[in-house]
C-alpha positions as CSV (number, residue, x, y, z in Angstrom):
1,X,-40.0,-22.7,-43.4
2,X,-41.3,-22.2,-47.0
3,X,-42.1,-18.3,-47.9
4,X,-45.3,-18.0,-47.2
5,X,-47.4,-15.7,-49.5
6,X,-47.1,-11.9,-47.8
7,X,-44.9,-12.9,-45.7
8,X,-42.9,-9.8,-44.7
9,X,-39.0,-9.6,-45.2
10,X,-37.2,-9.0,-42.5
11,X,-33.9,-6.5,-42.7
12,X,-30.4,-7.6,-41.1
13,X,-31.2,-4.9,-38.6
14,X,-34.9,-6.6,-37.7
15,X,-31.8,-10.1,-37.3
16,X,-29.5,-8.4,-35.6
17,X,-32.2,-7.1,-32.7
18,X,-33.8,-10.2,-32.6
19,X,-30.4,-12.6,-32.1
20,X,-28.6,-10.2,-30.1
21,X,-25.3,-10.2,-32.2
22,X,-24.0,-7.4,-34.4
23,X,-24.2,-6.8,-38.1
24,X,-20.9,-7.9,-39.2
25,X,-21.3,-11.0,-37.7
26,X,-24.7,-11.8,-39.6
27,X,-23.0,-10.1,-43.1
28,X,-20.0,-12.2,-42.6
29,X,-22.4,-15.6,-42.5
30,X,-24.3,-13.9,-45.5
31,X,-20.7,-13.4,-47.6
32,X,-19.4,-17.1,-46.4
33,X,-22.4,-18.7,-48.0
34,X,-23.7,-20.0,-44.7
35,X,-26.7,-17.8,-45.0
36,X,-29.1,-17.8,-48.3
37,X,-31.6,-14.9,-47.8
38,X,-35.0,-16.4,-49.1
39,X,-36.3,-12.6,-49.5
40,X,-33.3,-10.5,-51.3
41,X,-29.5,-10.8,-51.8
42,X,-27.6,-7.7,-52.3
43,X,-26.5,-7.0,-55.4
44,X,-24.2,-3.9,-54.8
45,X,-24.7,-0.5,-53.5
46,X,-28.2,0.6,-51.9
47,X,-29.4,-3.1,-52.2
48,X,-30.1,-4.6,-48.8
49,X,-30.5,-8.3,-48.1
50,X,-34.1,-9.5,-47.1
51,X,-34.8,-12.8,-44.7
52,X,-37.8,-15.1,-44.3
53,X,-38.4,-16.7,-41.2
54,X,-36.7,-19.4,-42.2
55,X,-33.7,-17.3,-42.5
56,X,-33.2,-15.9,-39.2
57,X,-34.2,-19.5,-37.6
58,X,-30.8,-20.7,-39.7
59,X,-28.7,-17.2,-38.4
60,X,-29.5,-18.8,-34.5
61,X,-28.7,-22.4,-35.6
62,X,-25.8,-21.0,-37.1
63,X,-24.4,-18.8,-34.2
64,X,-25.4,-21.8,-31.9
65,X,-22.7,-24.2,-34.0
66,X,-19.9,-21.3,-33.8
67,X,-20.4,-21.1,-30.2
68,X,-18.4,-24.5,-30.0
69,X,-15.8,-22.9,-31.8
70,X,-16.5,-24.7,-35.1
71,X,-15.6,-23.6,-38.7
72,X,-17.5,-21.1,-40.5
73,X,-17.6,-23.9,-43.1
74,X,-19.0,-26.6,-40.5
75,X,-21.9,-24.0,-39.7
76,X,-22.7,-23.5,-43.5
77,X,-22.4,-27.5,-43.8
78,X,-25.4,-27.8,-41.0
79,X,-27.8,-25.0,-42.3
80,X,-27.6,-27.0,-45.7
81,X,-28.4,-30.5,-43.6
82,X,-31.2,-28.9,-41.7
83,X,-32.5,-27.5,-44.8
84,X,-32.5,-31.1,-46.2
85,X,-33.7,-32.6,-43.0
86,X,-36.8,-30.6,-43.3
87,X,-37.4,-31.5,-47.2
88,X,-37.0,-35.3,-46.3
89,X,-39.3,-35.2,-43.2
90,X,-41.8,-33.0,-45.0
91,X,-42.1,-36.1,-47.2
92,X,-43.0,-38.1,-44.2
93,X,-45.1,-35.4,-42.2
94,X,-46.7,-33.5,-44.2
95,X,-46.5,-29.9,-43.4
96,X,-43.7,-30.3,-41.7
97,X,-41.8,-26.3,-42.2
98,X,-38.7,-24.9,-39.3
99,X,-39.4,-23.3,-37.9
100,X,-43.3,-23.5,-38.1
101,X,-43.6,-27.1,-37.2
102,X,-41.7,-26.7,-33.6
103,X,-43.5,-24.1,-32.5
104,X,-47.2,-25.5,-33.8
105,X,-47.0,-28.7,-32.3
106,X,-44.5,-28.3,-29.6
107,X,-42.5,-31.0,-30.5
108,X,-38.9,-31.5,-29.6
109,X,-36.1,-31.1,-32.5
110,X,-32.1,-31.7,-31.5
111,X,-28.7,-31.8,-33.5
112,X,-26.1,-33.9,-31.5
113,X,-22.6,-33.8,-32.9
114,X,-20.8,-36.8,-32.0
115,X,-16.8,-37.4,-32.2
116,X,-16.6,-34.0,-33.8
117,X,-17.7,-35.9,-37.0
118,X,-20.9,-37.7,-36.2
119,X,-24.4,-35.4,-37.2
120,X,-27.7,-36.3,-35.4
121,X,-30.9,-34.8,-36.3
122,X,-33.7,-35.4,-34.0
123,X,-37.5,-35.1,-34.1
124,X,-39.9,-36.5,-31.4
125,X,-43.4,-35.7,-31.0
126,X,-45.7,-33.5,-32.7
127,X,-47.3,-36.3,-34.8
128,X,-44.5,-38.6,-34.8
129,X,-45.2,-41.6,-34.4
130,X,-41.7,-42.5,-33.1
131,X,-38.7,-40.5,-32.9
132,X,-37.1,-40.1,-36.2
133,X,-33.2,-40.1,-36.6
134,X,-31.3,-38.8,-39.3
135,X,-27.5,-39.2,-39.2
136,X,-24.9,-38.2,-41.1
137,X,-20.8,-38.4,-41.0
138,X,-19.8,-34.5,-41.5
139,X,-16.1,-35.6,-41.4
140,X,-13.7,-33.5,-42.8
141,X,-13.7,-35.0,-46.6
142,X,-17.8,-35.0,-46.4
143,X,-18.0,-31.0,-45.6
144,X,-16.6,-30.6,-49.1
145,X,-19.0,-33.4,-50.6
146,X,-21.8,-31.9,-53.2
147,X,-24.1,-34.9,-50.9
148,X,-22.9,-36.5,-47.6
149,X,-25.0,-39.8,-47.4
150,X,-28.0,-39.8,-44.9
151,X,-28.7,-42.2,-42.9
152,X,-31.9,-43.1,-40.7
153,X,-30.8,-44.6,-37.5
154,X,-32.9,-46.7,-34.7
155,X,-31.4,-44.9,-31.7
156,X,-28.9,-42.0,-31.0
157,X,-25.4,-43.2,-31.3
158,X,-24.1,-45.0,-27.7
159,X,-20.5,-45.4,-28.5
160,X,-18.6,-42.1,-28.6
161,X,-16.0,-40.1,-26.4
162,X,-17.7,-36.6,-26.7
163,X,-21.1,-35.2,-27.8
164,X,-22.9,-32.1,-27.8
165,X,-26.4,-30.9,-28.7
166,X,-28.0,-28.4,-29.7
167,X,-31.8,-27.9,-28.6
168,X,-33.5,-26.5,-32.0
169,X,-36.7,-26.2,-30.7
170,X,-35.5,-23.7,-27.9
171,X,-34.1,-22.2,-30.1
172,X,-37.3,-21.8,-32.3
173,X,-39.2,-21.1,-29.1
174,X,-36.9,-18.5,-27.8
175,X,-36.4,-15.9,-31.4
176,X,-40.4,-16.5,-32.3
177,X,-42.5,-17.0,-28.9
C-alpha cells in the first residue's frame, strides 16, 4: 500500500499491540532489513521508527513465514517479492495497493511455498479476470540474487513433495477489519 497523503504513522508500540508479538521481535526484523519503515527509520537516540500500513501488513507476512521456522533472510526475501508482486500487478489492475486492494474487493491473495524452494503468489477475484500466478524459485543461490526471475504460471505447481500456504488476505482481514 502506497503512503497515502495524511496517512498517520504508526509507532512499533501501535505494531506490537496490533500483531500480538513483542518489541524485540519487530526491532530485530527492522535491524535484519526485512522491514523498511515507509514513515521513519531511526537514526540514533530519541528517534523512533514510523510504519505505514503497508508496513505492519509486511511485519504479519513476515511473522507468518518465521512461523515455519524459516530464515530471517527467507522472510526479508518474501517481503521484497510481495512488494514487487504488488508493483507488477498494479500495472495490470490498476489501483491495485496491499493491503488496500484485499480488503476493498474481497478478493483472495495466497503465497504457497513449494519444495522449500518454489514461491507462488496468488490473486483471484476482485476484478480479475482469471487468477493470476506469479512464481518464482527462492532457492538458496536466488535469496542472495539482486533479481530472482519471475515467472507467470497457468496453474499452481502439481508436482511437489511438500507445500504450504499462507492466506494473505486473512491476514489483511484479520490486523485491519
Amino acid at each position: 500500500m502506497a503512503i497515502m497523503a495524511g496517512e498517520e504513522p504508526i509507532t512499533l508500540k501501535e505494531v506490537q499491540l496490533r500483531l500480538g508479538v513483542p518489541q524485540h521481535v519487530l526491532i530485530h526484523l527492522c535491524e535484519k532489513g526485512v522491514i523498511e519503515p515507509d514513515h521513519a527509520e531511526t537514526s540514533g537516540r530519541g528517534k523512533r521508527r514510523e510504519f505505514s500500513q503497508r508496513n505492519l501488513f509486511e511485519f504479519a507476512v513476515a511473522l507468518a513465514v518465521r512461523k515455519f521456522g524459516l530464515p530471517v533472510a527467507t522472510a526479508a526475501f518474501v517481503v521484497r517479492l510481495l512488494r514487487s508482486f504488488a508493483q507488477a500487478t498494479g500495472k495490470v489492475v490498476p489501483g491495485f495497493e496491499l493491503p488496500g486492494f484485499v480488503l476493498e474487493t474481497g478478493s483472495e491473495l495466497s503465497l504457497h511455498f513449494y519444495d522449500g524452494h518454489f514461491l507462488v503468489f496468488s490473486a483471484r477475484g476482485g476484478g480479475l479476470r482469471k487468477a493470476l500466478l506469479l512464481g518464482v524459485d527462492v532457492g538458496e543461490s536466488s535469496l542472495g540474487a539482486a533479481r530472482a526471475r519471475v515467472e507467470k504460471l497457468a496453474e499452481l505447481p502439481k508436482s511437489y513433495d511438500a507445500r504450504f500456504e499462507i492466506d494473505l488476505a486473512r491476514i489483511a482481514r484479520r490486523i485491519f477489519e
